[in-house]
C-alpha positions as CSV (number, residue, x, y, z in Angstrom):
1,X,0.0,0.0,0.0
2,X,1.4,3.4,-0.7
3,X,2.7,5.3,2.3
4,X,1.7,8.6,1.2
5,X,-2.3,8.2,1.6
6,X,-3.9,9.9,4.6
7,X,-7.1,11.3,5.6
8,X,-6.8,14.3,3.8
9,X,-6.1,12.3,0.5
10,X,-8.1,12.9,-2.8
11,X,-8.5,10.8,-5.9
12,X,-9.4,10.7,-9.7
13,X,-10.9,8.2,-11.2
14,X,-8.4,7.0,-14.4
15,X,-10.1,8.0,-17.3
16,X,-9.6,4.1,-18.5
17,X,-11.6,2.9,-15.8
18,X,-15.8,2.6,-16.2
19,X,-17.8,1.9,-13.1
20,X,-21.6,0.6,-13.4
21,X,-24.0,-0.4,-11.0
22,X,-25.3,-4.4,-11.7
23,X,-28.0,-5.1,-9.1
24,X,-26.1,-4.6,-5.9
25,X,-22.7,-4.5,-6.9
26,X,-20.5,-1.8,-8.7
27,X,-18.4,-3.2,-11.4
28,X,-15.2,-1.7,-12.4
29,X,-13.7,-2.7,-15.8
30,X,-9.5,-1.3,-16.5
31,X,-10.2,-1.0,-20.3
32,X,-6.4,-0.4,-20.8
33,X,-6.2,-4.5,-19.2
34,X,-9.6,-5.8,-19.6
35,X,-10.1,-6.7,-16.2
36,X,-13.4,-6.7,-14.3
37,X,-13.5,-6.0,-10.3
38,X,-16.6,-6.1,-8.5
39,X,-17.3,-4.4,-5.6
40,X,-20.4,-4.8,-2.6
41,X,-21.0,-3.7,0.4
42,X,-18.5,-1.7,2.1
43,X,-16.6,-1.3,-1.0
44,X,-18.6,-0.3,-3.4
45,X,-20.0,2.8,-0.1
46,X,-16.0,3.6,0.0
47,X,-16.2,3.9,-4.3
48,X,-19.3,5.9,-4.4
49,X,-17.7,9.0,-2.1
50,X,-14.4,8.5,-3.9
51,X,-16.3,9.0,-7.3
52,X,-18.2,12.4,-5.9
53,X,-14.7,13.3,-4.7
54,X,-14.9,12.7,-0.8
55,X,-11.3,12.8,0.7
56,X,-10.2,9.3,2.5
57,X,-11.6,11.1,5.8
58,X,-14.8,11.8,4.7
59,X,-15.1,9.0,3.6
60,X,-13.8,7.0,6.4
61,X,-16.5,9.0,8.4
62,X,-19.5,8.0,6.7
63,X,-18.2,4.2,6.6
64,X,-17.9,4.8,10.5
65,X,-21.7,6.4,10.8
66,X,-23.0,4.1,7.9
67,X,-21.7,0.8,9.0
68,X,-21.7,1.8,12.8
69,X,-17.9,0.7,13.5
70,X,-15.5,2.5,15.8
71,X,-13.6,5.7,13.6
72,X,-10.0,3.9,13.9
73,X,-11.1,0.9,12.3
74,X,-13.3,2.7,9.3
75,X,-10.2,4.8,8.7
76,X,-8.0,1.9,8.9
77,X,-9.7,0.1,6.6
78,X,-10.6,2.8,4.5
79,X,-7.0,3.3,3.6
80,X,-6.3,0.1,3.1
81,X,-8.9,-0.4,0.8
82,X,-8.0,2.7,-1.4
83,X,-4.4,1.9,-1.4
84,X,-5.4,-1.6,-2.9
85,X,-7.1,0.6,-5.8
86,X,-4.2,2.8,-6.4
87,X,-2.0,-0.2,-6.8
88,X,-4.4,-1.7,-9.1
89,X,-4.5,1.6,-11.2
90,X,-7.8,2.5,-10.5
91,X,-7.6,5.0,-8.8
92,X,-5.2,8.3,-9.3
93,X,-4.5,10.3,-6.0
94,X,-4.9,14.1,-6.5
C-alpha cells in the first residue's frame, strides 16, 4: 500500500476505468487491461464517495456512521482499501 495516503487524501478516477452499478454491486472494468473488479457492500460505499470526490476522511466517516464501526477501524480500513485501488491503477491520488 502506498505510504503517502492519509485522511486528507483525494482521488481521480483514471479516465480508463468505467464503473456501473449491476443489481447490488458496482463493477469496475480497466479497459487499458480488460479486467473486471466487483465491488459490494462496504466497498462499493467507500467507491461511491471517492467517485463524488470525498477525501479518504470523509469517507472513512460515513463508513464509520453508515456501518456503525468505531472511527479507527473505518479509517484503517478505509486506507487500506483505497491503497489496494491505487496499486491496481484504479484509482489516481490528486
Amino acid at each position: 500500500m502506498p505510504t503517502d495516503l492519509s485522511l486528507e487524501s483525494s482521488f481521480l478516477i483514471p479516465p480508463q476505468v468505467m464503473s456501473r452499478l449491476v443489481g447490488d454491486e458496482t463493477v469496475l472494468l480497466d479497459l487499458s487491461t480488460g479486467i473486471y473488479f466487483g465491488l459490494d457492500g462496504v466497498g462499493k460505499r467507500i467507491w461511491e464517495n471517492v467517485a463524488e470526490g470525498k477525501s479518504a476522511g470523509q469517507t472513512a466517516a460515513i463508513i464509520a456512521d453508515e456501518y456503525e464501526v468505531d472511527d479507527t477501524r473505518a479509517q484503517t480500513d478505509t486506507i487500506e482499501f483505497l491503497g489496494e485501488l491505487l496499486e491496481r491503477g484504479l484509482l489516481l491520488a490528486s
